[in-house]
Each structure stands twice: as structure tokens, then as C-alpha cells.
Backbone as ProteinMPNN parsed JSONL, in Angstrom:
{"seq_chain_A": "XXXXXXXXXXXXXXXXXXXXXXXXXXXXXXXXXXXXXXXXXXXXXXXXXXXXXXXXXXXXXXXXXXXXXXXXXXXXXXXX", "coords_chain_A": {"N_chain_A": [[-6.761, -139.996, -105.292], [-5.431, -142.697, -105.882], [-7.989, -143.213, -107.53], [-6.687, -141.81, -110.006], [-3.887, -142.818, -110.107], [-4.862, -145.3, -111.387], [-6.059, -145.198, -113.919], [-3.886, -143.745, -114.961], [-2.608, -145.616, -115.537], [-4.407, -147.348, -116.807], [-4.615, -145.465, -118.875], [-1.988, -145.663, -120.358], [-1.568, -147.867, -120.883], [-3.772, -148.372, -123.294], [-3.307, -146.012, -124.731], [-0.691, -146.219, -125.163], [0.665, -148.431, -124.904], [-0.437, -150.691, -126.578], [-0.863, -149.33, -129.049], [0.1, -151.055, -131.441], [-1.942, -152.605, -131.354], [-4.299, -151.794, -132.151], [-3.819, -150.506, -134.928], [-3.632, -152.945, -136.414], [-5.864, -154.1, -135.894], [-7.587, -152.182, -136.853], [-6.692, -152.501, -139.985], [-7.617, -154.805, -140.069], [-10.284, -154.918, -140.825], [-10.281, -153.592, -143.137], [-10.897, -154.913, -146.356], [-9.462, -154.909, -148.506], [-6.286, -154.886, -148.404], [-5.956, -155.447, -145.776], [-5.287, -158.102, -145.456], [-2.742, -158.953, -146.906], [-1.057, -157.158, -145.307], [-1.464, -158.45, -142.518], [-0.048, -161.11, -143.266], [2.585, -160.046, -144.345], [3.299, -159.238, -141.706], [3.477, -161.817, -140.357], [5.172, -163.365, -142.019], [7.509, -161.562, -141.821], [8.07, -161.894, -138.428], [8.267, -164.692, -138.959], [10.914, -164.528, -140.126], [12.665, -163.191, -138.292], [12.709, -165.121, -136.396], [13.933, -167.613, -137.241], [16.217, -166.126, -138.273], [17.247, -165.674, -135.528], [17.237, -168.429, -134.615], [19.206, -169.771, -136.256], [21.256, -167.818, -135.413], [22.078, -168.687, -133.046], [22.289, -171.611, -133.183], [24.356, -171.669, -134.328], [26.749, -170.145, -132.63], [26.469, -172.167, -130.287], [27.909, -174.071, -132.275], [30.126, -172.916, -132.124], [31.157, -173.244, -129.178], [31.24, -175.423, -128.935], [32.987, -176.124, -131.158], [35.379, -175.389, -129.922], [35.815, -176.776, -127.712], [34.876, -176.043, -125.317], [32.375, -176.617, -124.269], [30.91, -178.618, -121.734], [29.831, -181.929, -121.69], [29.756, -183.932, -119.508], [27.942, -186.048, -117.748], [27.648, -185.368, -115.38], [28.242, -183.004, -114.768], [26.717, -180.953, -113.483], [25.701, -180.134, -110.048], [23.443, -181.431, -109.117], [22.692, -184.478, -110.907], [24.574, -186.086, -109.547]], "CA_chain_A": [[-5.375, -140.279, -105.571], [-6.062, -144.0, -106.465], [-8.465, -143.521, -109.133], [-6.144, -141.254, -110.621], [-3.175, -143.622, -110.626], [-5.456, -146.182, -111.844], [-6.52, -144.093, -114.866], [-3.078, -143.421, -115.708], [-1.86, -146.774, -116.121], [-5.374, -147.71, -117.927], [-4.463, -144.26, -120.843], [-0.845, -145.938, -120.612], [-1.659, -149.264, -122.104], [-4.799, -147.737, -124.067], [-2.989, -145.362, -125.667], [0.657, -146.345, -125.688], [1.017, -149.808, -125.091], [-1.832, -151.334, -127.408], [-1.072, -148.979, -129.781], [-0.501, -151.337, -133.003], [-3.105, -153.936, -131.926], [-5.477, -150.508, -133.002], [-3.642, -150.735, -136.511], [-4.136, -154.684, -136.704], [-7.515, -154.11, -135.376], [-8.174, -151.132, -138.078], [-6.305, -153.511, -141.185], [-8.874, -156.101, -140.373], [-11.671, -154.211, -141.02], [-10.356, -153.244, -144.944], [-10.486, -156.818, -146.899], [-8.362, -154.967, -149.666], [-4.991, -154.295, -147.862], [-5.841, -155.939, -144.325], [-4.914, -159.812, -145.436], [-1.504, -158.457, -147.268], [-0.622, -156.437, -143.743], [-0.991, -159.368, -142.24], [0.787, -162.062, -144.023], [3.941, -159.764, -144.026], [3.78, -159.437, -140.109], [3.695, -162.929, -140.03], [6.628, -163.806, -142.298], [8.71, -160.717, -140.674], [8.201, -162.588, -137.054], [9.161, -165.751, -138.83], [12.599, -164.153, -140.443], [12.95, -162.636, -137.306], [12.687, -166.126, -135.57], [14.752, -168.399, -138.127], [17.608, -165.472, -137.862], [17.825, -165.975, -134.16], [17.388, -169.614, -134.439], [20.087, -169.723, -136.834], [22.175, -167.809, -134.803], [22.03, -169.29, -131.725], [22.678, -172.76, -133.453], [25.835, -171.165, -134.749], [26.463, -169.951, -131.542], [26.576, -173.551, -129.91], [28.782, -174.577, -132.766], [31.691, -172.43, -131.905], [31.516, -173.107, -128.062], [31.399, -176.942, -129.404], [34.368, -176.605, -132.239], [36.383, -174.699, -128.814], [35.947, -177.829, -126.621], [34.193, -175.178, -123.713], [31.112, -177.343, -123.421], [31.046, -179.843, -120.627], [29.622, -182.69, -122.101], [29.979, -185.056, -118.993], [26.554, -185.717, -117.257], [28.099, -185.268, -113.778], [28.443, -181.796, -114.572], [25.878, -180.42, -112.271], [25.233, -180.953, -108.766], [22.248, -182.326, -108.602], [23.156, -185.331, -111.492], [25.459, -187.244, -109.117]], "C_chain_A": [[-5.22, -141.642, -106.247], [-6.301, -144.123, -107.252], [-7.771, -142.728, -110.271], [-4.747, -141.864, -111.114], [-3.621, -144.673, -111.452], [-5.836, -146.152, -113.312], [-4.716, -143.893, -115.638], [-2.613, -144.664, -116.32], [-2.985, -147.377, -116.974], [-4.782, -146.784, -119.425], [-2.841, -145.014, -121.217], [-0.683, -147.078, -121.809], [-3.022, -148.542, -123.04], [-3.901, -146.779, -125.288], [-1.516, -145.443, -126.225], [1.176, -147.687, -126.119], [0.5, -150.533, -126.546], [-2.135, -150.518, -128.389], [-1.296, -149.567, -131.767], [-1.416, -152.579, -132.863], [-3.789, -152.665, -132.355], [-5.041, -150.326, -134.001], [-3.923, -151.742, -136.884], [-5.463, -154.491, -136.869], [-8.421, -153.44, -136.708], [-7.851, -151.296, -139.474], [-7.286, -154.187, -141.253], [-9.466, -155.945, -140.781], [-11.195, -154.49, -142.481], [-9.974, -154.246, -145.453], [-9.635, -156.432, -148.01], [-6.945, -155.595, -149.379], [-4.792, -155.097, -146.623], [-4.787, -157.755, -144.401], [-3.071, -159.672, -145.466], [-0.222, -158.022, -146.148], [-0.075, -157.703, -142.892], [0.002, -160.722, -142.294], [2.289, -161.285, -143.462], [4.032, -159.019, -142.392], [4.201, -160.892, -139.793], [5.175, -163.957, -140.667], [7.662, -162.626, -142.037], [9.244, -161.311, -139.204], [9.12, -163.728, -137.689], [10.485, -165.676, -139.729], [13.405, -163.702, -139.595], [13.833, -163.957, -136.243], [13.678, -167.264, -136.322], [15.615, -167.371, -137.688], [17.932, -165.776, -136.387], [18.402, -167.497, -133.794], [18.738, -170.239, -134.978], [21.488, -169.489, -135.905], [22.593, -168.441, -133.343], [22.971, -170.628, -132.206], [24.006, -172.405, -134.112], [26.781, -170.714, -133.672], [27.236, -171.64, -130.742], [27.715, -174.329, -130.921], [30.28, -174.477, -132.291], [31.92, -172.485, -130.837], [31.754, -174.949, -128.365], [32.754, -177.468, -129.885], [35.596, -176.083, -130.829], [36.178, -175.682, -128.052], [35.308, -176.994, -125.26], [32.976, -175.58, -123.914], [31.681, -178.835, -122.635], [30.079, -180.786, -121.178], [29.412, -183.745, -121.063], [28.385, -185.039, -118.451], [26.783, -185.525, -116.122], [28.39, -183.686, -113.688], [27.84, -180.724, -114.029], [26.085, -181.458, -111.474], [24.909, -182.246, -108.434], [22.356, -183.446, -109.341], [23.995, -186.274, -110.606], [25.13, -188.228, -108.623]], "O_chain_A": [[-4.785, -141.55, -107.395], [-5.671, -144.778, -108.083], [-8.173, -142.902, -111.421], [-4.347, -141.599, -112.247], [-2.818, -145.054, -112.304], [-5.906, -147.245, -113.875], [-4.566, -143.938, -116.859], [-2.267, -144.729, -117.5], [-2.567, -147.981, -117.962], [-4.592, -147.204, -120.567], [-2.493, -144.914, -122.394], [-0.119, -147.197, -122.897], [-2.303, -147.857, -123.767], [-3.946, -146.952, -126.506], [-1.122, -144.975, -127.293], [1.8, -148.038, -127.121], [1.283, -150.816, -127.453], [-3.272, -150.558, -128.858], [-1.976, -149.179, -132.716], [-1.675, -153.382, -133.76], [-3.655, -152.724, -133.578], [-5.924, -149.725, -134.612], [-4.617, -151.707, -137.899], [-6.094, -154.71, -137.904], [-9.406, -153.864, -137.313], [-8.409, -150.568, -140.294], [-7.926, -154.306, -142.298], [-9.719, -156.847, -141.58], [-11.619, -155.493, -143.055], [-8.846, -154.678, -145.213], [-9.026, -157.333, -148.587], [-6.509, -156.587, -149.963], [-3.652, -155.456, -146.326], [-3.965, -158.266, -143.64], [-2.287, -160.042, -144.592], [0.966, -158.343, -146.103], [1.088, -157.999, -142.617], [0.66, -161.159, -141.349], [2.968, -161.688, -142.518], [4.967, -158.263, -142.125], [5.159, -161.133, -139.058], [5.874, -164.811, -140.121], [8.834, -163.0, -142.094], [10.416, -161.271, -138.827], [10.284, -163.911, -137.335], [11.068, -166.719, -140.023], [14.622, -163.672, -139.777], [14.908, -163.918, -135.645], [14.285, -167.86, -135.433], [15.944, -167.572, -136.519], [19.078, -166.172, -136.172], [19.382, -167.825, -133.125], [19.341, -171.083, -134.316], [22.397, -170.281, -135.659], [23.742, -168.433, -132.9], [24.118, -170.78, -131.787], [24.679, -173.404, -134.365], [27.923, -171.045, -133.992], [28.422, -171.965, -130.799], [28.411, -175.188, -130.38], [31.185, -175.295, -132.125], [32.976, -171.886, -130.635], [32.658, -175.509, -127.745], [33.431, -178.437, -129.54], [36.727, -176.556, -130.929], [36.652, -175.183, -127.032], [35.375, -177.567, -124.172], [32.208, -174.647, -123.679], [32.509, -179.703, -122.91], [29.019, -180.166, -121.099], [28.82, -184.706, -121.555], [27.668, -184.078, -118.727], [25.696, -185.48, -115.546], [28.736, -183.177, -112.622], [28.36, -179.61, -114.072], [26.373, -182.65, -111.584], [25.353, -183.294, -107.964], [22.06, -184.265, -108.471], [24.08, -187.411, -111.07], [25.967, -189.081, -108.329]]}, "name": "protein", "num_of_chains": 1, "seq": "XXXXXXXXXXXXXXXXXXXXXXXXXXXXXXXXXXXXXXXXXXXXXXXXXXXXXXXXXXXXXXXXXXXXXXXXXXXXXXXX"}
């Protein structure tokens, strides 16, 4: 019963989880196409990561330009 739960959650990540490190893995290998693959994973993450960053900091503006940040340093607890 054990080695059979054990087994499932091994084929789980094996075959579902960890499915595109086995495309990464199988890009690497071909020096035509593999570098190319890569590159545009890496500037997708970081358009991914600038858009959030972006928004966030936009985000903080408009709780800023609305006066609803507390600003005082006494504004926690533990600060007093």
C-alpha cells in the first residue's frame, strides 16, 4: 500500500510535474535551436517580471495619491 502511494507521487512529478524541465533538458542537447529556446524563456520571465514590477509600483502610487497609506512610524504595535 505504501510503495504504491510512493510510486504514484514519484510518476506524478516524473511525468507531470517535471514535464518542461524534459523539453529544456531535450533543447539543450540541439546547439541549433536549444540557445534561441532559451534566451526567449529568459526574456519572457523578465517581461513577465518588469510587468508585475511595474504594476505593483503603480499600485503603491494610487494608494499614495489617495492619502490611505499610514506613513507615521508608530503605526504598528511593536514600533512604540
Amino acid at each position: 500500500m505504501m510503495k504504491s502511494f510512493f510510486e504514484a507521487i514519484q510518476w506524478i512529478f516524473d511525468e507531470i510535474i517535471f514535464f518542461f524541465h524534459d523539453i529544456f533538458r531535450f533543447t539543450e542537447i540541439e546547439p541549433t535551436w536549444g540557445w534561441w529556446v532559451a534566451n526567449i524563456v529568459n526574456w519572457a520571465l523578465w517581461g513577465i517580471i518588469c510587468y508585475y514590477i511595474w504594476y505593483w509600483i503603480k499600485q503603491l502610487q494610487l494608494h499614495k495619491d489617495n492619502n490611505e497609506e499610514d506613513q507615521d512610524t508608530t503605526a504598528h504595535s511593536f514600533l512604540k
